[in-house]
ZAMARGU-4260 file (C-alpha; in steps of 0.2 Angstrom, whole numbers, plus 5000, padded with zeros to 4 digits):
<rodrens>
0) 5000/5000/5000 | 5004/5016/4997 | 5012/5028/5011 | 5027/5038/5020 | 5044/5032/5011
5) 5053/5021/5019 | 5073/5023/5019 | 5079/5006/5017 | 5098/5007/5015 | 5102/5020/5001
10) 5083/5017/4993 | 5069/5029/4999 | 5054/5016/4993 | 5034/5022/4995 | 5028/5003/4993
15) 5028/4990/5003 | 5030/4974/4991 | 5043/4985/4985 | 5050/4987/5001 | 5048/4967/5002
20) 5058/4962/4986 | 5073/4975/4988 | 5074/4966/5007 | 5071/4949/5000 | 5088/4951/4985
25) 5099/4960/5000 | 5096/4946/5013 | 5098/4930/5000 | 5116/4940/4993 | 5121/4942/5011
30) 5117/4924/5017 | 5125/4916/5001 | 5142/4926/5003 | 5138/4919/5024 | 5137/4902/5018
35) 5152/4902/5009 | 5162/4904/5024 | 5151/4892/5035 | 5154/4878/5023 | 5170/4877/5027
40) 5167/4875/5045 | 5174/4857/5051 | 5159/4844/5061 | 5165/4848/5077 | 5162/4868/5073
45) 5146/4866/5065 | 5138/4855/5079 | 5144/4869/5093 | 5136/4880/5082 | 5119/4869/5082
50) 5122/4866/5101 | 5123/4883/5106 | 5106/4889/5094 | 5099/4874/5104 | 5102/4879/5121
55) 5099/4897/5118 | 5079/4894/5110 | 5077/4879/5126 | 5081/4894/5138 | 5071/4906/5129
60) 5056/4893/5125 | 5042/4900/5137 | 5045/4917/5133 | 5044/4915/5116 | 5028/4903/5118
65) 5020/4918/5125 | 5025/4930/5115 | 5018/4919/5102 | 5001/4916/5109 | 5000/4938/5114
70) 5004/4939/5094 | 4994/4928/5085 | 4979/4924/5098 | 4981/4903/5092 | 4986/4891/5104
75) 4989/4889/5121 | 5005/4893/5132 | 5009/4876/5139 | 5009/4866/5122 | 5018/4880/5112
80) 5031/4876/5125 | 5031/4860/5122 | 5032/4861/5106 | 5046/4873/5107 | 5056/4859/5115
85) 5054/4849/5102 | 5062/4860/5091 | 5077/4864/5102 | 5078/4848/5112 | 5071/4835/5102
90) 5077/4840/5087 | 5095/4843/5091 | 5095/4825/5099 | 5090/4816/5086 | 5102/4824/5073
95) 5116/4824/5087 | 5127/4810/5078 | 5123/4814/5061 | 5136/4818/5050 | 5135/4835/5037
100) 5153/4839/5031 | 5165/4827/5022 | 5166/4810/5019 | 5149/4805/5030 | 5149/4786/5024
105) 5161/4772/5016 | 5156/4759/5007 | 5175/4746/5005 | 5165/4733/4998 | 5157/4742/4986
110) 5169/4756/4982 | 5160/4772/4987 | 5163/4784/4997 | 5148/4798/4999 | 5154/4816/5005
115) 5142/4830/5011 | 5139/4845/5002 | 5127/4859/5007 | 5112/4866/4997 | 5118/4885/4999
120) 5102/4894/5009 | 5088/4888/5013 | 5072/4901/5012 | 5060/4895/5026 | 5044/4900/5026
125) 5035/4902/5044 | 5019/4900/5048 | 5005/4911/5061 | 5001/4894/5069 | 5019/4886/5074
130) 5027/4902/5073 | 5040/4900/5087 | 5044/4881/5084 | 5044/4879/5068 | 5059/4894/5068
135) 5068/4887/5079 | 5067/4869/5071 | 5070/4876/5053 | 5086/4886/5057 | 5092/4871/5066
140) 5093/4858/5052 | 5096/4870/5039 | 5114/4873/5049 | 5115/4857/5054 | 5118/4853/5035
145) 5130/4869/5033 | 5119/4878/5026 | 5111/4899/5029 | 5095/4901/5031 | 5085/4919/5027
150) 5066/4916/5036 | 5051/4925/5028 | 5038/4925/5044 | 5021/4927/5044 | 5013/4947/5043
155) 5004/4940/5059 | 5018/4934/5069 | 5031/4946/5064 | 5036/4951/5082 | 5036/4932/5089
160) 5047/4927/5073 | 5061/4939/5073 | 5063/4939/5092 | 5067/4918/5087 | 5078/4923/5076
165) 5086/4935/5087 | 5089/4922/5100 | 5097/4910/5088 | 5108/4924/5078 | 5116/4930/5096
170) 5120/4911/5102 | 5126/4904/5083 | 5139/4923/5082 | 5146/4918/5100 | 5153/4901/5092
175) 5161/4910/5079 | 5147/4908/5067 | 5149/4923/5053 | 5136/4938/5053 | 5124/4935/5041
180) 5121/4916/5043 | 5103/4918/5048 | 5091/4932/5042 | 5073/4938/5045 | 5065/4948/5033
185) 5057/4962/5042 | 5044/4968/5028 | 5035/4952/5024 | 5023/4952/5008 | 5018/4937/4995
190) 5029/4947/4984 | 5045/4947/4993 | 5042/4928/4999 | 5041/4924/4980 | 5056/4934/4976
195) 5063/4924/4991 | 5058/4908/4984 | 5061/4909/4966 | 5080/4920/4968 | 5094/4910/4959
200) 5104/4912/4975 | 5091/4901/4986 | 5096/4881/4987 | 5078/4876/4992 | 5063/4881/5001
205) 5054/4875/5015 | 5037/4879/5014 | 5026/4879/5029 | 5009/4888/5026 | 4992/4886/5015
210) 4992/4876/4999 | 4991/4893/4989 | 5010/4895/4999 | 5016/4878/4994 | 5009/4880/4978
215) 5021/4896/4974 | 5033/4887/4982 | 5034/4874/4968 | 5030/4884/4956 | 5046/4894/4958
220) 5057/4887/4948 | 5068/4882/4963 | 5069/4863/4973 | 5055/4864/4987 | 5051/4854/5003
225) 5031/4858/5005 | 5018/4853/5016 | 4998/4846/5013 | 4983/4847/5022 | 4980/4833/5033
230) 4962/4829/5037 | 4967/4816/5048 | 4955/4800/5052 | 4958/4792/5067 | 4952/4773/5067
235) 4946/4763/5082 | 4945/4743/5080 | 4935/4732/5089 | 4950/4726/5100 | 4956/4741/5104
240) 4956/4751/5122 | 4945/4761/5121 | 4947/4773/5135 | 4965/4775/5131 | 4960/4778/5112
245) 4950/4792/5116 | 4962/4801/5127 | 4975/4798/5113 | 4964/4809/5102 | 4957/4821/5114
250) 4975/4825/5118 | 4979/4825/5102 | 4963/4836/5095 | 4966/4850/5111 | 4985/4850/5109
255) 4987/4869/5106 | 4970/4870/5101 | 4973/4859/5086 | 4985/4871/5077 | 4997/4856/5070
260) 4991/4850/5053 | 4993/4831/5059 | 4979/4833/5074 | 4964/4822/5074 | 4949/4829/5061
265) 4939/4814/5063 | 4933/4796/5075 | 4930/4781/5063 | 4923/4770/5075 | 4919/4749/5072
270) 4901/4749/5076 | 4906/4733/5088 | 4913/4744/5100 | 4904/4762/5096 | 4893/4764/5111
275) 4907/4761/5120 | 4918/4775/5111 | 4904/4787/5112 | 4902/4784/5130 | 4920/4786/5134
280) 4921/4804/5122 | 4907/4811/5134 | 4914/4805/5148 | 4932/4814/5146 | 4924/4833/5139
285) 4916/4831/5122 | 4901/4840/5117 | 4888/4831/5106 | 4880/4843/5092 | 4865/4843/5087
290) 4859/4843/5069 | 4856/4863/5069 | 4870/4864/5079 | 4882/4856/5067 | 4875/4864/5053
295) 4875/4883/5062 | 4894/4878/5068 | 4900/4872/5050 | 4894/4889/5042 | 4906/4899/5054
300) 4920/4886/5053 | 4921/4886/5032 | 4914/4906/5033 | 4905/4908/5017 | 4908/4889/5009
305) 4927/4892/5011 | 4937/4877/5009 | 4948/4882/5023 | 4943/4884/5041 | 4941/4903/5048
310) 4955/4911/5054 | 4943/4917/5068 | 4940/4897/5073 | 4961/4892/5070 | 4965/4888/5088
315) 4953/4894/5098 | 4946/4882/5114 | 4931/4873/5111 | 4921/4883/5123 | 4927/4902/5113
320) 4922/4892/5097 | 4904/4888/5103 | 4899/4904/5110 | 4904/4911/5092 | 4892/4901/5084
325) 4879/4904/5099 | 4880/4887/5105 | 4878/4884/5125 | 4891/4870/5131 | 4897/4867/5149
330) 4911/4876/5155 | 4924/4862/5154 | 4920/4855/5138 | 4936/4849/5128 | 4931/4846/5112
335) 4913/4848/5099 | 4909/4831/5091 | 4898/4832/5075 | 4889/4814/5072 | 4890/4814/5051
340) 4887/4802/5039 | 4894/4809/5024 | 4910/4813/5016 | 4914/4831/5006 | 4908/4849/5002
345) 4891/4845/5009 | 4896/4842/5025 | 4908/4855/5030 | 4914/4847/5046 | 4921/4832/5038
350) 4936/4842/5033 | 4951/4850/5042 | 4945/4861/5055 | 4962/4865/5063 | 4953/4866/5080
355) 4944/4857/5095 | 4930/4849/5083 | 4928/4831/5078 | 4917/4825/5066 | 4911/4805/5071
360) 4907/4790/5061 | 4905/4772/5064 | 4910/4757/5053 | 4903/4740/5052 | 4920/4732/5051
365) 4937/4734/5049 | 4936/4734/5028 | 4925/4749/5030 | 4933/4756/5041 | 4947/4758/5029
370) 4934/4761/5013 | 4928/4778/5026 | 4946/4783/5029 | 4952/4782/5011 | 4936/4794/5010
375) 4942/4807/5023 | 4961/4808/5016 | 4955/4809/4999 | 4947/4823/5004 | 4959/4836/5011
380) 4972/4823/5019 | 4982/4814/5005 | 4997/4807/5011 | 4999/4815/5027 | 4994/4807/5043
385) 4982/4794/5051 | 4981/4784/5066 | 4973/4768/5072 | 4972/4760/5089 | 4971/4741/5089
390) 4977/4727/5101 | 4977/4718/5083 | 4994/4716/5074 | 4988/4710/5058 | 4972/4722/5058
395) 4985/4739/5061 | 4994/4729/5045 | 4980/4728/5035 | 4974/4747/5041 | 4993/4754/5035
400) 4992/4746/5018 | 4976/4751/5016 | 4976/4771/5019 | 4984/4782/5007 | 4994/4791/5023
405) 5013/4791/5024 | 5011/4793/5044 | 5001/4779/5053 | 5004/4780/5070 | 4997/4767/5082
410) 4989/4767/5098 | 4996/4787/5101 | 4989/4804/5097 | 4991/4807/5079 | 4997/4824/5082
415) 5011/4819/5094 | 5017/4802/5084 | 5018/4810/5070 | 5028/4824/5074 | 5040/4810/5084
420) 5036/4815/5100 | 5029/4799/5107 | 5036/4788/5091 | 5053/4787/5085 | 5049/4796/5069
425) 5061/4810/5066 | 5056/4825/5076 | 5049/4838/5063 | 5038/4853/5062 | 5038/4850/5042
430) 5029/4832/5037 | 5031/4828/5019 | 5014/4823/5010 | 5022/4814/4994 | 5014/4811/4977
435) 4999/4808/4986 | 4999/4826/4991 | 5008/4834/4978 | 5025/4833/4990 | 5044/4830/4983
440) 5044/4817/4997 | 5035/4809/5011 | 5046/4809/5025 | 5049/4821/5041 | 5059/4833/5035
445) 5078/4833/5041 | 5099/4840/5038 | 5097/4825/5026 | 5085/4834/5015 | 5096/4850/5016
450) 5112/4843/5006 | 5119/4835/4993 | 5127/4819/4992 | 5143/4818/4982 | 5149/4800/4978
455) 5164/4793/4972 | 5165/4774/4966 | 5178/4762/4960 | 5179/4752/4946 | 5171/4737/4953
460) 5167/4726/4936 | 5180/4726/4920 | 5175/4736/4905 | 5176/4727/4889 | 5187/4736/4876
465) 5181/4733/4861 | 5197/4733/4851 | 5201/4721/4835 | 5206/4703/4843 | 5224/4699/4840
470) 5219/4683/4830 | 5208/4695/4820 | 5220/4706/4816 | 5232/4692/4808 | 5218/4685/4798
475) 5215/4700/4791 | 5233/4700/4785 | 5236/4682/4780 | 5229/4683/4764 | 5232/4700/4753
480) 5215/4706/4742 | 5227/4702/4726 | 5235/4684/4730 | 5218/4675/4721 | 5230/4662/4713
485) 5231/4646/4724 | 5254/4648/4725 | 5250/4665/4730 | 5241/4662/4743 | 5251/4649/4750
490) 5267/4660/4746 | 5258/4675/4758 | 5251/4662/4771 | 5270/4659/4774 | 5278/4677/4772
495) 5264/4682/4784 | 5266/4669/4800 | 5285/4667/4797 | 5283/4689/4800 | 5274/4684/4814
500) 5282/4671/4821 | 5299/4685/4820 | 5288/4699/4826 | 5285/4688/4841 | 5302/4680/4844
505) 5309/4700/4844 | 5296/4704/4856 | 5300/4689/4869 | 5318/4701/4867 | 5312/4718/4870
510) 5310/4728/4884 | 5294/4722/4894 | 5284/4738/4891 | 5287/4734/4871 | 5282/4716/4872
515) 5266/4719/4883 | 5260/4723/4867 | 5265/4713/4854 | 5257/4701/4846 | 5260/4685/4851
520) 5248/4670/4842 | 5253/4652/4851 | 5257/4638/4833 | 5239/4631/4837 | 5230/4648/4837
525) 5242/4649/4818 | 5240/4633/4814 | 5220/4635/4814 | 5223/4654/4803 | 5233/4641/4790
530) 5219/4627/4789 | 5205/4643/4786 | 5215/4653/4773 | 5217/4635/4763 | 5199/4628/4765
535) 5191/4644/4758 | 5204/4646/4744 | 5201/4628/4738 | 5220/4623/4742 | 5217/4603/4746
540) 5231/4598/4759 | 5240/4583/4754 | 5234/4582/4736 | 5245/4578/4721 | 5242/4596/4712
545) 5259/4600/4707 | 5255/4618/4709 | 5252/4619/4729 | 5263/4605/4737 | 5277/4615/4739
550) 5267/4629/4748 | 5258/4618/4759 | 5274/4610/4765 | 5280/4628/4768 | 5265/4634/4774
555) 5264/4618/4789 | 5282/4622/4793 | 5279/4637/4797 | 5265/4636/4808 | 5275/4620/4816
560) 5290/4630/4818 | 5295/4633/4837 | 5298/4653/4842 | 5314/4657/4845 | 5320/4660/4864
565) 5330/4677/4858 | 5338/4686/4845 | 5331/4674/4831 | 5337/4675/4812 | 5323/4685/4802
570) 5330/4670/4789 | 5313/4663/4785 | 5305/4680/4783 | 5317/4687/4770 | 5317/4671/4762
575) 5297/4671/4759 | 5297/4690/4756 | 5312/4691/4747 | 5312/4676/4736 | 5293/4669/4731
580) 5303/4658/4720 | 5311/4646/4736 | 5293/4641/4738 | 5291/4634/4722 | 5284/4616/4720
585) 5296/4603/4715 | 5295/4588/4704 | 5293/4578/4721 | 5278/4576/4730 | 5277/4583/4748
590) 5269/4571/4759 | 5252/4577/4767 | 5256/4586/4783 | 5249/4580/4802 | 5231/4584/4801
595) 5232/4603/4813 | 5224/4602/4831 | 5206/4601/4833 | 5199/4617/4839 | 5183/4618/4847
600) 5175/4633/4849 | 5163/4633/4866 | 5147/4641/4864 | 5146/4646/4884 | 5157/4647/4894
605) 5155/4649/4913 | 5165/4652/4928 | 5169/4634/4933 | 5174/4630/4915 | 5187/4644/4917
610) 5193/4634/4931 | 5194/4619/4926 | 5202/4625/4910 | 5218/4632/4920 | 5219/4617/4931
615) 5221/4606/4914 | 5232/4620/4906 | 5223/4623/4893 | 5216/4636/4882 | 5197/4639/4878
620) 5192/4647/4862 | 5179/4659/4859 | 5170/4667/4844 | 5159/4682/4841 | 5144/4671/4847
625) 5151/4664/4862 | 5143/4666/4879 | 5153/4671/4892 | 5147/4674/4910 | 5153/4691/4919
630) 5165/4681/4931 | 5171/4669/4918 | 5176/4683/4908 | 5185/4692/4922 | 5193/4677/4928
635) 5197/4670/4912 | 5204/4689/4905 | 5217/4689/4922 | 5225/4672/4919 | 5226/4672/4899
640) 5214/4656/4898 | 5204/4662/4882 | 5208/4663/4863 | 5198/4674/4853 | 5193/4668/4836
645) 5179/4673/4822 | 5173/4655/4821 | 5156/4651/4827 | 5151/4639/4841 | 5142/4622/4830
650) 5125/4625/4839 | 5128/4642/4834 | 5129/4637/4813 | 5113/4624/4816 | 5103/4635/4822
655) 5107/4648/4806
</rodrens>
């Protein structure tokens, strides 16, 4: 609105959302370049920083409480309090041992080490009904995980807020922490919470507030942590007790006048035990509408058809609530039970009322019971909380896999066992909805939330190179594209393994970083290359052609020749190169040659045949069409057990 200028820093500025933005861009600048130097804090320093913020908001938690309750005019003393401690005692406990900085987790048998790095600054927006707590629980874990934090309070709660943030700011600067590591804007407005929220500078957001918040929230472009509705149900089976159940929600439904999202909104009672519930709800405080009543009560709660209750209602007691609507209850009545039947916008006290007012309902059985509670959630509590109170472990079973809540708690308040004060869920003021209510997770948010994980793994399984095989690479040489004529060929097959055969001997001479990778083909694998080249060039082996003996004969001596131990005489290679003619048939006859080794070509091959391969000392071929297991290969590539050819496995060709 428009009014008297405002000097803010070297700005004079008439507007307030103006005023907002310009305060919204300073404070995430100055908490980034903060950040910075926090990040390089050590664990030790950073958890005497948390300690210390702790310690300061336990000290200060009843004033604040009141302060809080003076303010906004929701809630009661005691339980903000309460619920102060759990943000400075519980919390802190929980995340005592957890680690933020460095490596935080080593996996040797894996190979991976994971290291902590923080998400920069964290906007966190506060809410009018947990303004206090919720401060002092999200400056906590957002410095836990090393990060700043810039707060965005509530127009309403402004004076609770900042004096939160005060008491945390003084304690975190005494342990060294630098200056502008927590902020809190001082001219709130939608606009400067959405400059907040979308600014490149800001890691994530932590939205606490309406769905219209959460909504801008993810819509900012930025990673966010919201917050649903939670119409919670709260199911009594036939085996349950029930005296106990009904304190459980009682204290759950009046705990700060039912400001927590996660407080009971509705009874689902088994009809096998409803008289008895309803017995037990008047007996301990509850006031039982009437239909006029229920119907004059729901049009102040959701004023003019609203979907959300009246601010007016929020946190009120039961007994301010029903002389607003002109209802006449005793003086000690806890909490306003509406008998209903139905489920949605028809019957406005089915649905979050965020005060001392339960809606009741009765099932036949258990399945029912589930069929009604679906109904409730699906209404305005996906995914957020429910409870159920059984002496029955596989009816609590089948109630959590049957509801579409990410919090069942059992045999407790839903308020307090969802917020992991009477469970061992993570003490949180922020409870994750997931898909079910349009949240990024459904967990109790945490430091965990607040940072990213680095992780560096080993090589834990061989890569294959996918390089020409050695075997391959001498094929491809044997036989040149212009020796067509059978004494060529044979003239080439020789030249070329007798060049191998040298290449190899001169390689068994060199320095071991030379021979590594030379190519070294054992007389089989050649022998093999020899019979291949002649069967598909038609060269008969033995026969009496006159044109081919003498090159079979100096082609079979060549593969039969040994591999000279050192410094061998590159005779045989000059001699085919050099001088064709040496090869030349002669009037006499060579005899046929020993039939060369059989080679078999395995189709798979698994670990154990590696293994039993070595132990014979022997070598097992393999062509493009071989199976070979992942710890075959890599046992079989360490010890040099296979030989790779391009032939195919026999089952391989039948099947063609």
């Amino acid at each position: 609105m428009p009014g008297s200028p405002i000097r803010y820093g070297s700005l004079s500025l008439r507007d307030r959302d103006l005023i907002s933005i310009q305060e919204a861009r300073q404070a995430i600048e100055r908490a980034s370049e903060a950040q910075k130097k926090f990040a390089k804090f050590s664990q030790g320093q950073v958890d005497a920083v948390v300690e210390a913020c702790a310690e300061a908001a336990t000290e200060a938690g009843e004033s604040l409480a009141r302060l809080a309750v003076e303010e906004t005019g929701y809630g009661n003393v005691p339980d903000k309090i309460i619920k102060n401690r759990l943000a400075s005692v519980d919390v802190p406990r929980a995340i005592r041992g957890m680690r933020t900085t460095g490596i935080i987790r080593e996996d040797r048998e894996k190979g991976i080490l994971e290291i902590a790095e923080p998400v920069g600054v964290v906007a966190a927006v506060i809410p009018s009904t947990n303004p206090t707590s919720t401060t002092i629980y999200k400056t906590l874990i957002s410095l836990k995980a090393r990060n700043a934090v810039v707060l965005s309070p509530h127009p309403t709660a402004m004076r609770c807020i900042c004096e939160a943030v005060s008491v945390l700011k003084r304690a975190a600067l005494k342990m060294g922490a630098p200056e502008d590591l927590i902020v809190c804007l001082e001219h709130p407005t939608m606009q400067g919470t959405q400059e907040l929220m979308r600014h490149r500078l800001t890691g994530v957001i932590l939205a606490t507030g309406g769905t219209g918040l959460v909504r801008a929230a993810y819509g900012s472009g930025r990673p966010a942590y919201g917050v649903g509705p939670g119409n919670v149900p709260s199911f009594i089976e036939r085996t349950a007790n029930v005296r106990k159940a009904v304190a459980d929600i009682f204290a759950g439904k009046t705990f700060d006048y039912g400001t927590i999202c996660s407080s009971e909104q509705s009874i689902v009672a088994e009809e096998a035990i409803r008289d008895q519930a309803l017995e037990e709800c008047r007996r301990q405080g509850a006031y039982f509408l009437s239909e006029e009543e229920i119907a004059r009560l729901g049009a102040i709660v959701f004023h003019g058809g609203a979907h959300v209750p009246n601010t007016q209602v929020v946190g009120r007691p039961a007994t301010v609530i029903a002389e607003m609507a002109g209802i006449k209850v005793p003086a000690g009545t806890r909490v306003l039970i509406a008998r209903l039947e139905g489920v949605g916008r028809d019957v406005p006290l089915s649905g979050e009322k965020l005060s001392p007012i339960l809606a009741f309902y009765s099932a036949a059985n258990l399945a029912a019971g589930i069929e009604l509670c679906v109904r409730l959630l699906e209404y305005g509590g996906m995914g957020h909380t429910c409870s159920v109170h059984s002496q029955c472990e596989a009816a609590v079973k089948q109630f959590g896999l049957g509801v579409p809540a990410f919090r069942v708690v059992v045999n407790t308040s839903a308020v307090h066992g969802s917020i992991g004060y009477s469970t061992n869920l993570l003490p949180a003021m922020t409870l994750g909805c997931g898909s079910h209510g349009g949240n990024i997770t459904s967990d109790n948010i945490g430091p965990q939330h607040l940072m990213n994980i680095k992780r560096v793994a080993w090589e834990s399984r061989a890569v294959e190179h996918r390089t020409i095989p050695a075997e391959q690479r001498l094929l491809a040489t044997v036989l040149p594209a212009e020796a067509t004529k059978p004494r060529e060929a044979a003239v080439a097959v020789a030249a070329t393994v007798a060049k191998a055969l040298t290449a190899n001997a001169a390689a068994v001479a060199a320095p071991a970083s030379v021979a590594a990778s030379a190519v070294a083909p054992d007389r089989q694998t050649i022998a093999l290359i020899v019979e291949r080249v002649f069967a598909e060039r038609g060269i008969a082996r033995g026969s009496a052609k006159q044109s081919g003996a003498r090159e079979t004969k100096a082609a079979a001596g060549a593969a039969a020749a040994p591999i000279p131990p050192a410094n061998p005489a590159p005779s045989m290679a000059k001699a085919a190169a050099a001088s064709p003619a040496a090869f030349a048939p002669t009037a006499t006859p060579a005899p046929a040659p020993p039939p060369a080794p059989a080679i078999q070509v395995i189709e798979f091959v698994s670990e154990n045949d590696v293994r039993a391969a070595l132990a014979r000392g022997e070598k097992i071929y393999i062509g493009p069409k071989t199976i070979v297991t992942p710890s075959a290969r890599d046992l079989g590539e360490e010890q040099g057990a296979f030989v790779l050819t391009d032939l195919v496995p026999p089952s391989k060709k039948t099947r063609r």
